[in-house]
C-alpha positions, 0 to 999 in steps of 0.5 A: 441804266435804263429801267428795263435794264438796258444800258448805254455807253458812249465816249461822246456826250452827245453822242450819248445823248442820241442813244438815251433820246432814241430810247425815250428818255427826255433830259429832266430824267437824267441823273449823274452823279456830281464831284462828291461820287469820286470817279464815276462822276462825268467831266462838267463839260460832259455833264453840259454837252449831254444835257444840251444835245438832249434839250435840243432833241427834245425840241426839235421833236416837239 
């Protein structure tokens, strides 16, 4: 959830990604919850992916 409220779905992490970098959030703001929170915690694979799609567009954007 974005703090304006918004939220963002996606299948694909990095397709995720995308949609959190396009509504200005850079990946250090990113939280997801790990193993401990059951369920609703992401794959590890996925947790990768989206965090290194985000510090590769905030690269190229800088």
């Amino acid at each position: 959830m974005l703090a304006t409220g918004a939220t963002l779905e996606a299948r694909d992490p990095q397709e995720l990604a995308e949609l959190v970098f396009a509504a200005g959030v850079w990946h250090r703001y990113v939280w997801m919850p790990d193993w401990r929170a059951g369920d609703i915690a992401p794959a590890g694979s996925d947790k990768i992916a989206l965090n290194h799609r985000l510090n590769q567009l905030v690269l190229s954007d800088t």
